[in-house]
C-alpha positions as CSV (number, residue, x, y, z in Angstrom):
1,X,0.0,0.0,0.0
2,X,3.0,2.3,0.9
3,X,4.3,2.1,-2.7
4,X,1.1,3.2,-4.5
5,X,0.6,6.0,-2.4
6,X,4.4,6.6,-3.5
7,X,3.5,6.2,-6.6
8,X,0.9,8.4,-6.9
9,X,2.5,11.1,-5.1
10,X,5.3,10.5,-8.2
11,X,2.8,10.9,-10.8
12,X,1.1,14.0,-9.0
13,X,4.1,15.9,-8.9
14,X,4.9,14.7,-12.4
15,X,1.7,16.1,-13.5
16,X,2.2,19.8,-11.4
17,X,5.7,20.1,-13.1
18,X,4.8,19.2,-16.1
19,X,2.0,21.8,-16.4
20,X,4.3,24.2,-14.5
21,X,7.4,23.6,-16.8
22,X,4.6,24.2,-20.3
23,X,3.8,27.6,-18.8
24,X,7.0,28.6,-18.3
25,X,8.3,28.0,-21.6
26,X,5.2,29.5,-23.5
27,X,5.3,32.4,-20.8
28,X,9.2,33.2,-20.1
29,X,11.2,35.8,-21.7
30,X,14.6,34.3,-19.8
31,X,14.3,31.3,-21.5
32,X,16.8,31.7,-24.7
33,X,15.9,29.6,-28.3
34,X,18.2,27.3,-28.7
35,X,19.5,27.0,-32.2
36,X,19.3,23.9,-33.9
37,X,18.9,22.4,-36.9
38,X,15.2,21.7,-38.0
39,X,14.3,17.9,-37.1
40,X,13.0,15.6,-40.1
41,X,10.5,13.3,-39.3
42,X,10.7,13.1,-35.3
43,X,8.2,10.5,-34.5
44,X,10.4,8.2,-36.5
45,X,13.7,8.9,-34.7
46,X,14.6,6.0,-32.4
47,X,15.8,7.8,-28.9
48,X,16.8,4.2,-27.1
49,X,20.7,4.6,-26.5
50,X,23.1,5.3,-24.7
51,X,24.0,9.7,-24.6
52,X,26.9,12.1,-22.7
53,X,25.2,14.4,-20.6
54,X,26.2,18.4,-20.5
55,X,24.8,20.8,-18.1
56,X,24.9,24.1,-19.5
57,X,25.9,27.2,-17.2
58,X,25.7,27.8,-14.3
59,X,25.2,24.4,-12.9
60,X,28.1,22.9,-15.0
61,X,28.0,19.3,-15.1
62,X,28.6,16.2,-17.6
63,X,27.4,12.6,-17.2
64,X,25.9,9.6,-19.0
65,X,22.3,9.1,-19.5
66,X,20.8,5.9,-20.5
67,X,17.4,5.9,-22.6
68,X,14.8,2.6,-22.9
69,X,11.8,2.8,-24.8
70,X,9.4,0.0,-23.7
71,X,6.2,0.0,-25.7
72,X,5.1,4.1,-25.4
73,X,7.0,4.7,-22.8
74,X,10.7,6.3,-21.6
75,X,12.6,4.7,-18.7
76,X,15.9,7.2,-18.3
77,X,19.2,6.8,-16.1
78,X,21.2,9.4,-15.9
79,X,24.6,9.3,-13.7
80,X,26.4,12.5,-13.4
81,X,29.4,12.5,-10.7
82,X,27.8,10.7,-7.5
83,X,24.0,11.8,-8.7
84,X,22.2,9.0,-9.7
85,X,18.9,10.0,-10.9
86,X,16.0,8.1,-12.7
87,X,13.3,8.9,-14.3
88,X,10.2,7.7,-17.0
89,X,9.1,9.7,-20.1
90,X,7.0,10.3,-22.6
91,X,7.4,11.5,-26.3
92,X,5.1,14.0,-28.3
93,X,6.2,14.9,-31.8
94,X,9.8,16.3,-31.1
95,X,9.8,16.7,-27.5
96,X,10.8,14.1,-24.4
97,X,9.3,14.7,-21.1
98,X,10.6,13.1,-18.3
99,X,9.9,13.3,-14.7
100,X,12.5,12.0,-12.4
101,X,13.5,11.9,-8.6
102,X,16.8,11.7,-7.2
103,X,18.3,10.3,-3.5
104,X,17.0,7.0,-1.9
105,X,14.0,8.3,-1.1
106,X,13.6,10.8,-4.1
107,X,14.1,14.1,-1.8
108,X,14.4,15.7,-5.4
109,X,12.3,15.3,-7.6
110,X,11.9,17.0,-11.3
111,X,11.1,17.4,-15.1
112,X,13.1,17.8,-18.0
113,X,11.6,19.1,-21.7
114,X,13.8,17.9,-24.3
115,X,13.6,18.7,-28.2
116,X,15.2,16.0,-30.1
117,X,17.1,17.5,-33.1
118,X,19.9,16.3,-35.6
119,X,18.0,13.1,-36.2
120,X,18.1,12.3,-32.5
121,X,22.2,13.0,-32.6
122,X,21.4,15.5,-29.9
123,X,18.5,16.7,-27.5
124,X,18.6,20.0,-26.0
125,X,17.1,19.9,-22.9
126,X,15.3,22.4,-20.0
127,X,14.6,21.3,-16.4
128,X,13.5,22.5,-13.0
129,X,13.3,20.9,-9.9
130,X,11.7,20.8,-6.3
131,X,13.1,21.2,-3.8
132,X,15.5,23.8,-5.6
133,X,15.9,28.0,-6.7
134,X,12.6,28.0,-9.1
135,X,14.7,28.6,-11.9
136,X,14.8,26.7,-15.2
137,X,18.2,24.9,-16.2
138,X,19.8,23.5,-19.3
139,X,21.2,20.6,-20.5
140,X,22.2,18.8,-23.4
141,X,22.3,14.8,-24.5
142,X,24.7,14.0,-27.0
143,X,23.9,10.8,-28.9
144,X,27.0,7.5,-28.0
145,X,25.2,4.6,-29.4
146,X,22.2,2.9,-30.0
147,X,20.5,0.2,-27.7
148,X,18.3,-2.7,-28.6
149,X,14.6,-1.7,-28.2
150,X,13.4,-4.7,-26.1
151,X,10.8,-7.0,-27.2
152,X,7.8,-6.9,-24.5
153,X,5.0,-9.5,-25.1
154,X,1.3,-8.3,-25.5
């Protein structure tokens, strides 16, 4: 019983960042366009793989983040110095959500937008938290290598 109410705590704050994080974005005159190539054909870019992760200024960081599409649905793992933080995700057209929680009991938890962009070479990313300042962050992914989608039974 403990880990649905967990669970649905997850999925509630999911749901308020998510909403937050759309309004910002539409709403936010700090938030900078990034410059990227125009994607081609988004929904047909396969994401699974393994990427280098690159926090842009001023919380400079790199890392590795790990993405699994099972059926419609993201599972991430990102590592970046002694932060391990996972998350799940969901794709619409040329963006990535994914909500995600740090810490062994996820004190943190978050969302991150990403556009995918140079035929899913690259996904530029932007991310708040809670706890944390209220201020949206950047990031990047930078495309390693592919992973096997996995086969899941119906």
């Amino acid at each position: 019983m403990r880990k649905f109410f967990s669970v649905a705590l997850m999925v509630g704050s999911v749901a308020f960042l998510l909403g937050a994080l759309a309004l910002a974005l539409s709403a936010s005159p700090d938030v900078k366009e990034t410059k990227e190539p125009p994607v081609v054909a988004a929904e047909e870019v396969e994401l699974s793989g393994i990427y280098f992760l690159e926090g842009a200024p001023p919380n400079d960081y790199t890392g590795s983040a790990t993405i699994v599409k099972i059926r419609d649905v993201y599972l991430v793992h990102f590592i970046a110095g002694d932060v391990v933080t996972r998350g799940v995700g969901i794709r619409h057209g040329e963006h990535l959500s994914v909500g995600w929680s740090t810490g062994e009991r996820n004190e943190r938890r978050g969302i991150t937008v990403y556009k995918v962009g140079e035929k899913g070479l690259k996904l530029y990313g932007a991310w708040t938290a809670y706890p944390g300042d209220g201020r949206m962050r950047r990031e990047s992914l930078v495309f390693i290598r592919a992973l096997p989608v996995p086969e899941i039974e119906e």
